[in-house]
C-alpha positions in Angstrom: 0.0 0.0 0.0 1.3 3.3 -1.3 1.2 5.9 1.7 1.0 9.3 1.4 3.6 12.3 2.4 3.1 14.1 5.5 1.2 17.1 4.8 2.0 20.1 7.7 -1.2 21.7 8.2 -1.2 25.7 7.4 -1.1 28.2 10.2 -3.7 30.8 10.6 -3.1 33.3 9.4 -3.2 35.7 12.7 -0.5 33.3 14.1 1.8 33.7 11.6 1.6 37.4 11.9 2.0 37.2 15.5 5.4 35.0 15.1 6.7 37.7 12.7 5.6 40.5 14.7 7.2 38.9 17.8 10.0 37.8 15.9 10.8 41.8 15.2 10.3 42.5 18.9 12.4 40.1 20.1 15.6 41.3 17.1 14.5 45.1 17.8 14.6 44.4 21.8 18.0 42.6 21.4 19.4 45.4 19.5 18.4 48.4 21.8 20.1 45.9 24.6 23.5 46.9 23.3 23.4 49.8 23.3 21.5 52.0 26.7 21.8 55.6 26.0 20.6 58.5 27.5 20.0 62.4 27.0 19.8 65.0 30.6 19.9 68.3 29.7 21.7 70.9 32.0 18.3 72.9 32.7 14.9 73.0 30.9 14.9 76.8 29.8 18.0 78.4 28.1 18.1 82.6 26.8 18.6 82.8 23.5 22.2 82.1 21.7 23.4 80.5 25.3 24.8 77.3 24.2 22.1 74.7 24.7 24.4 71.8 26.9 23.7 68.5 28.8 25.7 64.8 29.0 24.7 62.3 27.1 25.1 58.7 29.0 25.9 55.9 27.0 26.7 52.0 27.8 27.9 49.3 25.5 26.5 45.9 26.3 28.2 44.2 23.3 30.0 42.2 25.8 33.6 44.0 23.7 34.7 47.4 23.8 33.5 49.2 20.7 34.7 52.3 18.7 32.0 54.4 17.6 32.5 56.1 14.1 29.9 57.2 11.5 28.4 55.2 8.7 29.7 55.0 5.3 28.3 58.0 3.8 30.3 60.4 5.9 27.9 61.3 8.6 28.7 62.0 12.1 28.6 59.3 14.8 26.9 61.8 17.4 24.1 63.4 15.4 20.6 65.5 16.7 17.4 65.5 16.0 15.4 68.8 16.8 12.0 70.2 15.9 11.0 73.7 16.8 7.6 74.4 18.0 6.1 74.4 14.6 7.3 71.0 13.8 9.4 71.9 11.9 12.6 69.7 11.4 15.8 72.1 11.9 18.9 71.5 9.9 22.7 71.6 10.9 24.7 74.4 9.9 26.5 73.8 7.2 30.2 73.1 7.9 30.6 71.6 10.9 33.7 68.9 11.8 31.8 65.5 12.9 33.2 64.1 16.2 36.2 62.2 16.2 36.1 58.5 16.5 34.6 57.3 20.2 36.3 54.2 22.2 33.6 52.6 24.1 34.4 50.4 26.8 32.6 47.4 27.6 29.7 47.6 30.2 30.9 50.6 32.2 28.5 53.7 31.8 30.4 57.2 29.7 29.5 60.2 29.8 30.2 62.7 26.8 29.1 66.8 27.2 27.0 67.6 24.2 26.3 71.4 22.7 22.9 70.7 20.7 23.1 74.5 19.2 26.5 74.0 18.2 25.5 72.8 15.2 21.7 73.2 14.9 20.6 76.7 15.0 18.0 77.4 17.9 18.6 81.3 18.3 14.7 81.9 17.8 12.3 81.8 21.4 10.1 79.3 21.6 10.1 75.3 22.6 11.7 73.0 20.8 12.3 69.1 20.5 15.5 67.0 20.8 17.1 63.8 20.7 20.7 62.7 20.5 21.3 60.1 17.4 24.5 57.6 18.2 25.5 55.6 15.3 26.5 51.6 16.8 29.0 50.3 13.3 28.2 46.4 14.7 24.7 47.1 14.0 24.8 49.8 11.4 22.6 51.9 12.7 21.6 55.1 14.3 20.3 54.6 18.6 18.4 57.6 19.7 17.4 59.3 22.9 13.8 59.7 24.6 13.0 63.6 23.4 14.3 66.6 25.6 12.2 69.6 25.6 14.3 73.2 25.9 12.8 76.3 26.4 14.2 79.4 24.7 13.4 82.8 26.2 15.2 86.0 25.9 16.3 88.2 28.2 15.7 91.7 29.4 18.9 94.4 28.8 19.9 96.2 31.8 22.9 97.6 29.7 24.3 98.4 26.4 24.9 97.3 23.5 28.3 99.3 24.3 29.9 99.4 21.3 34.0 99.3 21.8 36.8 99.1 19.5 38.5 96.3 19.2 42.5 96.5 20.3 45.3 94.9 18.5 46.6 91.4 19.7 42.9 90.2 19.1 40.9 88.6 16.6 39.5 91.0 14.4 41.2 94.2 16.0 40.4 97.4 14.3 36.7 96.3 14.2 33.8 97.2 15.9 31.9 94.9 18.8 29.1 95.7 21.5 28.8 94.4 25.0 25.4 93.8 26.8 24.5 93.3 30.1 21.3 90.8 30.8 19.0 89.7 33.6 17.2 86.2 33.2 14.3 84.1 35.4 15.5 80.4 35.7 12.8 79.5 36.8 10.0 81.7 39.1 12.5 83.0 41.8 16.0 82.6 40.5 17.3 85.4 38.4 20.4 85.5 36.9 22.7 88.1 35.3 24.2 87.3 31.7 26.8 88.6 29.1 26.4 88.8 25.8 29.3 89.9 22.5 28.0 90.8 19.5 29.3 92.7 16.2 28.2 95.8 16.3 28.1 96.1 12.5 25.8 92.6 12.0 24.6 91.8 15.0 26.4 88.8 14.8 26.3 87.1 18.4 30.2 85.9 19.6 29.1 84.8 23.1 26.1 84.7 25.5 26.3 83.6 28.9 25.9 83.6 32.7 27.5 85.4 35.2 26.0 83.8 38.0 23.0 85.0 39.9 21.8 88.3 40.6 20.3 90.2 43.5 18.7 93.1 42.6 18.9 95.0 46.0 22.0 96.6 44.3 22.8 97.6 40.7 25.7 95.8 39.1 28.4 98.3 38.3 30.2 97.6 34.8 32.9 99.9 33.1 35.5 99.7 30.2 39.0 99.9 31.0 42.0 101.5 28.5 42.0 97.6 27.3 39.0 97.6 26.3 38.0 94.8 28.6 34.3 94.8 30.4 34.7 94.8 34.2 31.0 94.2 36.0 30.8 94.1 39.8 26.8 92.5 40.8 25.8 91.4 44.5 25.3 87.4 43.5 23.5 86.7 47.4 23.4 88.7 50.5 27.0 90.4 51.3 28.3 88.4 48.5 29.6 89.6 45.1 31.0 88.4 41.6 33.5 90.3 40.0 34.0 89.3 36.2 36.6 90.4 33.8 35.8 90.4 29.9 38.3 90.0 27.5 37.4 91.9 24.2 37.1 87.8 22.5 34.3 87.2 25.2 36.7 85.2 27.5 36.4 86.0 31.1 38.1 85.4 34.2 36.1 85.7 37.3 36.5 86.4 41.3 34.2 86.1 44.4 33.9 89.3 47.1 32.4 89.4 50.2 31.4 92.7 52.2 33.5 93.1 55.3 32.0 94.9 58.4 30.7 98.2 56.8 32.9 97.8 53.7 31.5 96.7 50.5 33.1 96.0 47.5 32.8 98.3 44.6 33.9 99.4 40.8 36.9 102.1 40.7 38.2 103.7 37.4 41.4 105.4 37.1 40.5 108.9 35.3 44.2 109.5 34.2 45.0 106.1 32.9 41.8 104.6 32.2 42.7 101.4 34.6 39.5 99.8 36.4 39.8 98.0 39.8 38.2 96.7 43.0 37.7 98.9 45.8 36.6 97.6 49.5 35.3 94.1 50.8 37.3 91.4 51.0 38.0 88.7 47.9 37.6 85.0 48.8 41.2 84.5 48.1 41.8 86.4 51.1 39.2 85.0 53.4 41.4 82.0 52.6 44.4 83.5 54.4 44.2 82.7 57.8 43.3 86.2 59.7 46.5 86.5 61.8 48.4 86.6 58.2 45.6 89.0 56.9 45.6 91.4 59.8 49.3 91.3 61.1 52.3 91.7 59.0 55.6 89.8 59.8 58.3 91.8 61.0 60.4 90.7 57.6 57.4 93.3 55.6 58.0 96.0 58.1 59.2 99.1 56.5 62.8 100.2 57.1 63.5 102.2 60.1 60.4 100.7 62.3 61.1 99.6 65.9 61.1 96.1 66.8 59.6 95.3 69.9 
């Protein structure tokens, strides 16, 4: 007697779409578990032209260390995605050098500072959108971040523009630049005090930034000195003061003040030679000092001629 091949009966037909759909599931949850990465923002609400910043967290669970370098085509490795609050998709500025080549160890977590407005323009106000794009090679292809809302909000001028010439021994000397003076809410109680450079001839904006925060109980005091550099004293917290030094580039170097008894730091300028310094208080530098070395001089610094006793 002749028998007859085994015959394997069909599937339905909503089975064999589940199997494939869990089968995707399963490769896209596999994939995603070699890569954990993660986007947190230094705050939710940035002025405008202040460089948008936070750390992106990544760990490789590849079980090998990995170097992380863009596709094929030339891309970057670290890329963005942002939206503004029309939905509409922003594109990088034209340009831009892509990250060098990443080593990623093995199962610890790294941290890399990222500047989304370095290369995506978000000088507008308004909300916008972003992820972080990491390009894995092993997998070849991109691993994005949950999306990061930013707020950007302009500030309110207390001062300036100032326009000043720019001295020789800088960048563009013989041109023309402005500094400004800002204040800025982060948040509903905080405010803060910000610096902004800009050519005074575009409007083209060098630098924006903080200065720390600002009690408004007393002015800041800012002045130019023969340099050309911006000195700004401000009261950051009760009896306490920043005093900030702005090169012509935007650079700036910074120091902390404190009011001692009735003696409170302020903002001299030299009349006859155009020099701008710190009068009164007492810097943290020399709260430092211990107060015998503040208030009494050896007898080595004494001037000639004085008694010792």
């Amino acid at each position: 007697m002749k028998t007859r091949p085994h015959r394997v009966p069909d599937l339905p037909a909503w089975l064999t779409v589940a199997a494939a759909i869990g089968l995707w599931l399963f490769a896209g949850d596999s994939a995603r578990a070699q890569l954990d990465i993660g986007l947190q923002l230094d705050k939710k609400t940035f002025m405008t032209h202040e460089p948008v910043t936070g750390v992106l967290t990544m760990v490789n669970r590849a079980g090998r260390e990995i170097v992380l370098d863009g596709p094929p085509s030339g891309a970057p490795w670290l890329d963005f995605n942002v939206v503004d609050g029309r939905q509409r998709l922003i594109t990088p500025v034209q340009g831009i050098q892509n990250p060098k080549p990443l080593i990623l160890p093995n199962g610890q977590p790294h941290r890399v500072k990222v500047m989304v407005n370095h290369s995506y323009p978000m000088s507008e106000s308004g909300l916008y959108r972003v992820k972080v794009r990491v390009y894995f090679p092993p997998l070849k292809r991109y691993f994005e971040t949950k999306v990061q809302t930013v707020n950007i909000v302009d500030g309110q001028v207390m001062w300036g523009p100032q326009p000043f010439g720019v001295p020789t021994g800088y960048e563009g000397a013989g041109t023309y630049r402005a500094y400004t003076l800002l204040t800025f809410f982060q948040g509903a109680q905080e405010r803060s005090l910000y610096f902004r450079l800009t050519d005074h001839d575009t409007g083209r904006v060098r630098a924006t930034y903080s200065l720390g925060q600002y009690m408004t109980a007393r002015p800041p005091e800012q002045a130019i000195d023969n340099q050309s550099r911006l000195h700004i004293l401000h009261m950051a917290a009760p009896k306490q003061y920043f005093y900030s030094v702005i090169e012509p580039d935007g650079k700036a170097t910074q120091k902390a003040y404190r009011e001692k008894g009735t003696s409170r730091p302020e903002l001299i300028t030299n009349q006859q030679t155009g020099e701008v310094a710190i009068r009164g208080g007492v810097s943290e530098e020399e709260m430092a000092v211990p107060y015998e070395e503040r208030e009494f001089r050896k007898l080595s610094e004494r001037p000639p001629g004085m008694p010792i006793f």
